[in-house]
N, C-alpha and C positions, 0 to 999 in steps of 0.2 A: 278707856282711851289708850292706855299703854297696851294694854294685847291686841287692839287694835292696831298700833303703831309698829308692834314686834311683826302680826304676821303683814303690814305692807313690806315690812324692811325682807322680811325672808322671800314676800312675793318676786320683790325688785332683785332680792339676790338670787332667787332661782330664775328667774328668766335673763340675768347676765350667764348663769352657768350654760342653759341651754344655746343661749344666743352662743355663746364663748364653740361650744362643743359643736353646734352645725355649723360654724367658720371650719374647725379641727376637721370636720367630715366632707367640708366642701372640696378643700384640696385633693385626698386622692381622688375623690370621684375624679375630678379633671386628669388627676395622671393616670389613671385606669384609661378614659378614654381619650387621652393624648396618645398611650402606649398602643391601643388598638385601632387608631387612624395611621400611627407609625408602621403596624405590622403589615394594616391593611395595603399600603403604599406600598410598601417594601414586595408582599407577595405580587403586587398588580407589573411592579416593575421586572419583578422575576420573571412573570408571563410574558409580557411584552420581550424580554432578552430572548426568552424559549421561542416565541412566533417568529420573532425575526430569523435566530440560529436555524431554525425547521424550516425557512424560507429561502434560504441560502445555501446555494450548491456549491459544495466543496470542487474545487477547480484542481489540483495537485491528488485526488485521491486521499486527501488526508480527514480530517478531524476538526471540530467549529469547538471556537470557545468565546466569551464574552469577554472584552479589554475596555470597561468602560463604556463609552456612547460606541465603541466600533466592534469587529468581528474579528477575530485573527483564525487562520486556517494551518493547522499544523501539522506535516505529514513527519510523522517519526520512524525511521528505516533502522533496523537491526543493528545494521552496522557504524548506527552512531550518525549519520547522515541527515539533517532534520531539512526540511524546507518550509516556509513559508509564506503564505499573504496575508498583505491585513487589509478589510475592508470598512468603508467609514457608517453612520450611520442608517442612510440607504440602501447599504450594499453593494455600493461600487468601488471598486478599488481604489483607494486613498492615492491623490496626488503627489508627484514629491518625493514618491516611497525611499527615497536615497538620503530623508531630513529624519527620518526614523529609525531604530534598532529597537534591539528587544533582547533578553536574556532566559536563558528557558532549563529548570535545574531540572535533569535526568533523573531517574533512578534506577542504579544497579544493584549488581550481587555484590555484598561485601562492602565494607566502608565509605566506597569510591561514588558518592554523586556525583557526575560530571555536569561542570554549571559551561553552557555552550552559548554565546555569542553571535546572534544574527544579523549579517550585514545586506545591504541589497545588492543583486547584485545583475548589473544590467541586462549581461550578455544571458543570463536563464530567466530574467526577469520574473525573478524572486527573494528571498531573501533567505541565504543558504549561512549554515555552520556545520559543523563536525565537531561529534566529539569522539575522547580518546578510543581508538579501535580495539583497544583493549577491554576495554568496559563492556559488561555483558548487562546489556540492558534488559528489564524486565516493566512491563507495563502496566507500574503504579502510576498514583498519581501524579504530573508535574508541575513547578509556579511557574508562570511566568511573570516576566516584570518587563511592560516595555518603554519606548521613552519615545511621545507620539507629541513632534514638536516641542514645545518647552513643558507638556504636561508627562506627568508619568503617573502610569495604569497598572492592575495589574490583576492576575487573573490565575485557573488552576482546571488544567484540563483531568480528569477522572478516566472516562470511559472512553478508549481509543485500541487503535489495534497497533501492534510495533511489524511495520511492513518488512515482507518477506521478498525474495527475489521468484519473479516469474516460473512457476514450472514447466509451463506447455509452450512457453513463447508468447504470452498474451499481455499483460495491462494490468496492472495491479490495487487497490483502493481498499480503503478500511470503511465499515459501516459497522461503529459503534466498537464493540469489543470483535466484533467479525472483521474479516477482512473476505474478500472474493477476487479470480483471478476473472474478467472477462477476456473474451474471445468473439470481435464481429465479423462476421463472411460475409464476402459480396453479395449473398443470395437474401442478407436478412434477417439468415439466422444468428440469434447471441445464445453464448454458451457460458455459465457463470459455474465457477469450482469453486465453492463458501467454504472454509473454515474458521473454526471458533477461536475462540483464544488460548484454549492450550494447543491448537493445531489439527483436533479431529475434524474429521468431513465432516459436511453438515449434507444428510441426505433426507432421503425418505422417511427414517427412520425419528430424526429429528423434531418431525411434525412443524416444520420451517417451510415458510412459503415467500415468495421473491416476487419484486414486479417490476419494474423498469420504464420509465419515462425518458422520451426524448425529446427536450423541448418543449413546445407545446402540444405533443401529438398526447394520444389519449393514454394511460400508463397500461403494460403488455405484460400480464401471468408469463412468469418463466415456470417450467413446469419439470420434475426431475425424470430424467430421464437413464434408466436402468444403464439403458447400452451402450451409453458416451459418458455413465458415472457424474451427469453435472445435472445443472439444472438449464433449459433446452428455452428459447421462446423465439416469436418471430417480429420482429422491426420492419418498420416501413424503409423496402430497400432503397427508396429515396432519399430518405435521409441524410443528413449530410451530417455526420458525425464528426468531420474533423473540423465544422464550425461549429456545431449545435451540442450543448452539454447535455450530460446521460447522467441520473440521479436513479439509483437503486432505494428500493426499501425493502429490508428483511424483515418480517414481520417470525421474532423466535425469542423465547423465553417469556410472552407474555407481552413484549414490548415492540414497539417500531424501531430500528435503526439505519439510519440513513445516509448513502454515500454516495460522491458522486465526483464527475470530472467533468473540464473545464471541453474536452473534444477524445473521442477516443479512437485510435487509426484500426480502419476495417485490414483485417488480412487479405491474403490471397492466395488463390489457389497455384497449389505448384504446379509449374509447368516442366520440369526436372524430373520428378518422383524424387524431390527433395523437403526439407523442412522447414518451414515459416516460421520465422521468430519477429515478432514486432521490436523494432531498438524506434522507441519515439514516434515519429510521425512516418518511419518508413519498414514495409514488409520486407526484410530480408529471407531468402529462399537460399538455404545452404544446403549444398550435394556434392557427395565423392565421384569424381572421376577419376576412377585407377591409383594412383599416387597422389592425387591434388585433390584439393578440398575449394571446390567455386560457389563462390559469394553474386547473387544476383537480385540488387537492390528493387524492388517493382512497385508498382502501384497497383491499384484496388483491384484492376482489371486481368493484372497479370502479367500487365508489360513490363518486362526490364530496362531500366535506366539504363542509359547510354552517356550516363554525367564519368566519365573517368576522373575528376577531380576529388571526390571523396576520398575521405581516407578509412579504411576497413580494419581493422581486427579483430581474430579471436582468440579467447582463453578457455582455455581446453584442461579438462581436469578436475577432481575435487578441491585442490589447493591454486586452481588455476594458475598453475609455474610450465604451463606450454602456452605460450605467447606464437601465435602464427600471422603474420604483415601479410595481406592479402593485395596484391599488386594488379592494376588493371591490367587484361589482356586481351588484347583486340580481336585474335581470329575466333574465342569463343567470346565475346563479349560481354564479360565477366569478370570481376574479382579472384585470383585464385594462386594459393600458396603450396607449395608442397608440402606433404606428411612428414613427418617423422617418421620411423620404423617402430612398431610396438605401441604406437598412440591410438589409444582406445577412442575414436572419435562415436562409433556407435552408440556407449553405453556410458560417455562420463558427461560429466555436469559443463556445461559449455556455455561463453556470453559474449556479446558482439557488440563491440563500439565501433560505433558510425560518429566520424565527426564529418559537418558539412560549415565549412567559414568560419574553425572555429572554434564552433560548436557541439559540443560530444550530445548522444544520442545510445542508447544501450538500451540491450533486450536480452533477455536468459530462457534456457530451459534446463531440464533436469537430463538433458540428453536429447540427440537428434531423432535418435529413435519415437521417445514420447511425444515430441513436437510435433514430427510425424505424422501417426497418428491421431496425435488430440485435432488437426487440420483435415485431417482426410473424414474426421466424424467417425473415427474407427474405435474401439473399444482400447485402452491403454494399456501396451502390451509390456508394464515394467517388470515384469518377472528378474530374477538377476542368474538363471540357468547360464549365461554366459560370465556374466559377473564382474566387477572388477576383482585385483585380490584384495581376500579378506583384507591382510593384515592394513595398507594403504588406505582401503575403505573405513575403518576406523579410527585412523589416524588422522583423517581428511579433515578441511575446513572445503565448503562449498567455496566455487570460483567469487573471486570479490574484487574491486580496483580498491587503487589504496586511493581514499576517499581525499588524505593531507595533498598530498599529490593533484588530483584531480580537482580541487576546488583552488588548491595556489597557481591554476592556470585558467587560460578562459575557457576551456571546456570542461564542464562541470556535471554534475548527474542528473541526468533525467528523473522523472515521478516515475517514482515507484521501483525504479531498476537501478540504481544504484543500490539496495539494500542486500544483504548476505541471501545465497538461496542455502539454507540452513535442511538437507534431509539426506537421511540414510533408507536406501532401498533393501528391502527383506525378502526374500524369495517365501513363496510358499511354504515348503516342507522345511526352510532354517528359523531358527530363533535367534540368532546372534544379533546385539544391538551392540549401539556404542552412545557413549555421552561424553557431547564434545560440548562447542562453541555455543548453543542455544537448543538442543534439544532431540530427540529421533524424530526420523520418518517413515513408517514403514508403507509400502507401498505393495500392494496385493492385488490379483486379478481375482473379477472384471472390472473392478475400480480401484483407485487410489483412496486408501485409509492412511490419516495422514493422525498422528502421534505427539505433541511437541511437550515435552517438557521445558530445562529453564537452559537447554543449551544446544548444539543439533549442527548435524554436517551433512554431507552430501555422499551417498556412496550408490551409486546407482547401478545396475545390470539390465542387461537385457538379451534378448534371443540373439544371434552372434548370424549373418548371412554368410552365403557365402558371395564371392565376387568381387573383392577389393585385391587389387594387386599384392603377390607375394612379397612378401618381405614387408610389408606396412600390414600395423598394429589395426589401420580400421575395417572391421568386416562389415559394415551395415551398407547393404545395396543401396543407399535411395541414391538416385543419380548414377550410378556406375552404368558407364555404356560399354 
């Protein structure tokens, strides 16, 4: 009976230990699969943020990030200039947008993160900051933090392009760590100039293919094209591009990236033998006449505006310090300022703010020359045989507004053209660089090979005509009668 009794008592005490030890074992099982419905959710929610961002077309040319249940859209400009939208969970632009702000911390060279402040702000209808001009920004990653009603979100954009100012006179937009200048002409044809993020072209060589949707029309192979150095496609010339969004996808490195804007303004052809520079929603055609330099606002077609109440100017130069107020005049019905003596209007870096009610409106190229050209469909003739001088071209800052200035009034910087145009032109047979403000640029024929390192200015040349009245610095024929 007693060994009897021993082994019940050890039966009963080993099945308390088992009992005891699958209690012990039961718990993590559950947190093992607590942790892997958490993961599960978490990745499905990451999905759903990515569907939605890949569903939404960037409006300003900028960059999509997730702020919680909404979207924020971030366009971040060289020169420190950011803009914004934020959209709600649908995709439609949040109500109110003037009950919200946001905070967006930069990254520069050297100690200086500039933490910038975005306010809304009616008359651009968007939500604009600057930060300090000094700061040479470079494109890491940024936080943002914003305050969307009484809740506050926050978020961290990675892979974006830091926007460059127009070269050819076009439309500027980031896709991903790329960025592309388009160019639409009334015939249909769009012309896309891709660089990557340190600033090289993106051509044939790249093994980078491009395709272009407008709206709901079916998406259009842009195709690279030796002879105009871009990539080349054709658009339904119906299209009504300044109502209907245009969404880019680079398909280069392995990945899709994707850009796009809210209406893109088609150029137009010169009726001058002058240079089309898009400032916003209007084709400006700039041409020498003798002494004067005439400004003629147009639409798609080619007609020129006969609105005299605009106001005009350009900035003329790599450090843009020639300011020219372009006055209407009636017997040529045109905008037009006299030259300076010695102003290189040919071959220096040149930008045009159009304000209407208001409203500032600005467009760049890298020269009238190149604009020129990249409009006529003609191969780009930046060579610098004519040249600025060296020593000026090295010293230069591309033309730029002062951003503090232009946002403490009510006309403020357009998408994508408020940002530095940050490059130095190279001639063929020289090697002389410079490293400035964000980086070189060298520019070479039959295409534009484009360079950037972490700093970059504007020194451009080109073939010198002849035809511009003695005693004024500009020799480029387009327009002299």
């Amino acid at each position: 009976m007693k060994t009897k009794h021993i082994t019940t008592k050890h039966m009963l005490f080993g099945a308390l230990i088992l009992g005891t030890a699958a209690g012990c074992n039961k718990e993590p099982a559950d947190s093992t699969a607590k942790s892997e419905a958490e993961v599960q959710a978490a990745a499905t929610a990451e999905t759903t943020v990515a569907v939605k961002l890949h569903a939404l077309i960037p409006r300003l040319g900028g960059s999509l990030l997730a702020l919680g249940d909404h979207q924020l859209e971030l366009a971040i400009h060289q020169n420190g200039l950011i803009e914004a939208l934020l959209f709600d969970g649908s995709g439609k632009l949040v109500s109110e947008p003037e009950k919200h702000s946001m905070t967006v911390d930069l990254q520069a060279q050297g100690d200086a993160d500039p933490k910038v402040e975005l306010k809304w702000d009616a008359a651009q209808a968007r939500f604009l900051g600057q930060a300090d001009t000094e700061a040479q920004l470079v494109p890491e990653p940024v936080a943002v933090t914003a305050k969307i009603g009484a809740k506050s979100e926050q978020g961290k954009l990675a892979d974006y392009a830091l926007l460059t100012t127009p070269r050819y006179g076009g439309t500027v937009l980031a896709a991903g760590i790329y960025q592309a200048e388009l160019i639409a002409r009334p015939d249909g044809q769009l012309a896309a100039f891709v660089t990557n993020a340190e600033g090289a072209a993106v051509d044939a060589d790249a093994k980078a293919s491009l395709e272009a949707v407008v709206g709901a029309d079916p998406a259009v192979k842009l195709t690279w094209s030796p002879a105009q150095a871009c990539f080349l496609g054709t658009i339904d010339a119906k299209a009504k591009l300044e109502r209907t969004p245009i969404k880019i996808a680079l398909n280069a490195d392995g990945k899709t990236h994707i850009g796009g804007l809210g209406r893109l303004t088609v150029t137009a052809a010169a009726q001058h033998d002058g240079a089309v520079i898009v400032a916003g929603q209007f084709p400006v055609e700039l041409s020498l006449n003798g002494e004067f330099l005439e400004a003629r606002v147009l639409d798609a077609s080619g007609k020129a505006s006969a609105d005299a109440e605009l106001g005009l100017k350009a900035f003329v130069g790599a450090k843009a310090d020639q300011e020219l107020a372009l006055a209407w005049n009636a017997p040529c019905a045109c905008y037009r300022a006299k030259i300076a003596a010695g102003l290189q209007l040919d071959a220096s870096p040149i930008r045009v703010h159009l304000t209407q009610h208001g409203r500032l409106f600005t467009g760049a190229a890298l020269s009238l020359q190149a604009a020129h050209d990249v409009n006529l469909g003609a191969k780009a003739k930046l060579d610098a045989k004519a040249g600025l001088d060296a020593k000026a071209g090295l010293d230069a800052k591309a033309p730029e507004l002062d951003a503090k200035a232009a946002l403490a009034s009510n006309a403020k910087g357009n998408v994508a053209a408020d940002a530095h145009a940050k490059a130095n032109a190279t001639a063929k047979a020289a090697a002389d660089t410079a490293t400035v403000a964000r980086g070189k640029v060298d520019v070479q024929v039959p295409k534009p090979t484009v360079s950037v390192s972490k700093s970059a200015t504007a020194s451009v040349g080109a073939d010198k005509k002849a035809g511009a009245k003695a005693g004024v610095g500009a020799s480029l024929s387009l327009g002299t009668r």
